[in-house]
C-alpha positions as CSV (number, residue, x, y, z in Angstrom):
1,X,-114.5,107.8,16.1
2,X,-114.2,106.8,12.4
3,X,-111.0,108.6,10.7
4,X,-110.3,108.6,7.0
5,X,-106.5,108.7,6.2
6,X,-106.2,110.0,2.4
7,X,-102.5,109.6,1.0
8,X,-101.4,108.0,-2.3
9,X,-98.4,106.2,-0.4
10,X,-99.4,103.1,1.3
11,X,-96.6,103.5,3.1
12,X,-97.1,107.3,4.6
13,X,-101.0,105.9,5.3
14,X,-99.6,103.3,7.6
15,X,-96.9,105.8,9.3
16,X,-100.1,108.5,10.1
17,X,-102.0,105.1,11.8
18,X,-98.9,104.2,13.6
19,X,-98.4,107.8,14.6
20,X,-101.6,108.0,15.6
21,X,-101.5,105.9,18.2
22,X,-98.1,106.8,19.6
23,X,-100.0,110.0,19.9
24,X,-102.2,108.7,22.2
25,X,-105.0,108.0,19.7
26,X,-105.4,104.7,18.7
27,X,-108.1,102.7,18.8
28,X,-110.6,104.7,16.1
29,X,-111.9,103.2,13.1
30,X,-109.4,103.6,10.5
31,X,-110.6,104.1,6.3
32,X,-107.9,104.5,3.5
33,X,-107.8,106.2,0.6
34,X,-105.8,106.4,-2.0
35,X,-106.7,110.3,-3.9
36,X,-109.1,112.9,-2.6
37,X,-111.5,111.6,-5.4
38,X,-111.5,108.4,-3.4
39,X,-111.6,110.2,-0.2
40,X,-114.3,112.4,-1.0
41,X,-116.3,109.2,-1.9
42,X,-115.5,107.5,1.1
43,X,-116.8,110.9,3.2
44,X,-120.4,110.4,1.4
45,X,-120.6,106.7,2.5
46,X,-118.3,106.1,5.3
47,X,-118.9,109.3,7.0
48,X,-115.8,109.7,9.2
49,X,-115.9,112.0,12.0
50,X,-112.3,113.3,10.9
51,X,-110.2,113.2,7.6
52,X,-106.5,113.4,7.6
53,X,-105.3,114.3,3.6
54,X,-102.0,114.7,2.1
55,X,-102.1,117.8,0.3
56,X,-100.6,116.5,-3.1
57,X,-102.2,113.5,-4.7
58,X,-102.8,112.1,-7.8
59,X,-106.5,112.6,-9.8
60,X,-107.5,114.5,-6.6
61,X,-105.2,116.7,-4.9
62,X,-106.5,117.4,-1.0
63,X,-106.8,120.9,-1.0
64,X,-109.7,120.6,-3.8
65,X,-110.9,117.5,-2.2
66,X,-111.5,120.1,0.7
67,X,-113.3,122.6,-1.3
68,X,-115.5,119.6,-3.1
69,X,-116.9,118.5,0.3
70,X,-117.2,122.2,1.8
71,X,-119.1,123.1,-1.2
72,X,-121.4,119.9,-0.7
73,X,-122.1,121.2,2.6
74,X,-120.0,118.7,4.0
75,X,-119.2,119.8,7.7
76,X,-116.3,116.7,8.2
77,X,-113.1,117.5,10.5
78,X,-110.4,118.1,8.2
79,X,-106.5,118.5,8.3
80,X,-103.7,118.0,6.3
81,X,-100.3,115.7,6.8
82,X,-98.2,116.9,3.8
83,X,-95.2,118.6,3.2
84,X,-96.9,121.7,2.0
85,X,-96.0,123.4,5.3
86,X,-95.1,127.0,4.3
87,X,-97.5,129.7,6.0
88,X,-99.0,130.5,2.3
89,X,-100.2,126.6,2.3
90,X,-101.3,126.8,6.1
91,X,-103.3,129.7,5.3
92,X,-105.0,128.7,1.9
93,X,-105.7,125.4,4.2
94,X,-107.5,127.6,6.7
95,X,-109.4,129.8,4.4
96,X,-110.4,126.3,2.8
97,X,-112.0,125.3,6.1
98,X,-109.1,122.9,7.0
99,X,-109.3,122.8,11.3
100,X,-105.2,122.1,11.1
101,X,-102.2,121.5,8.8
102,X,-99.5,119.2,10.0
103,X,-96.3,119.3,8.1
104,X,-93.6,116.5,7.5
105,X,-91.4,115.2,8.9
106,X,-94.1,115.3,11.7
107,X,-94.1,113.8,15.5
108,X,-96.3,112.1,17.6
109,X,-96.6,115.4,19.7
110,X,-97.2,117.3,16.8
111,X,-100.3,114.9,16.0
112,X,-101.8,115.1,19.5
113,X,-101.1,119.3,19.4
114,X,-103.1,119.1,16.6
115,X,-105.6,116.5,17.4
116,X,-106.2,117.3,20.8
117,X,-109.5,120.1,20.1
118,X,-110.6,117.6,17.3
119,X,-111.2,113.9,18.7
């Protein structure tokens, strides 16, 4: 499985890959981006079977990143690792066609709760 990890930290990209796999899922293809406008790129010619966005990022934020690749027909897993976790958020990520939202600080359970119907 291909798996696109969109965060402007470096940093927080490398913590979701390491938590991945303490989540039990390591192993996948891993592709980074830095702003949704990169990661909505990357979907078009890396197609990744799943996307995991932060929600606030800088020239793209994830939410609208989302709505760009729904409204291109894009049918891509989707879920958000962000500190947006307030049930507002959880629910505009939803209605936005997001299949989960993880909030931070997160866990490695918390990723495989939320992975486990996805990969």
């Amino acid at each position: 499985m291909k798996i696109l990890i969109a965060d402007d930290s470096r940093v927080m990209r490398q913590i979701v890959i390491r938590t991945l796999r303490q989540a039990g899922h390591g192993g996948h293809e891993i592709v980074e981006a830095e702003n949704g406008r990169q990661a909505l790129e990357l979907v078009r010619t890396e197609a990744p079977d799943l996307v995991l966005s932060d929600w606030n990022m800088p020239e793209m934020n994830g939410i609208d990143c989302l709505s760009a690749l729904r409204a291109s027909g894009s049918t891509v897993a989707f879920g958000f690792v962000t500190s947006e976790g307030s049930e507002e958020m959880r629910e505009r990520a939803a209605s936005a066609g997001a299949a989960f939202l993880i909030a931070k600080p997160f866990t490695p359970e918390a990723f495989d709760d939320a992975l486990r119907g996805v990969i």
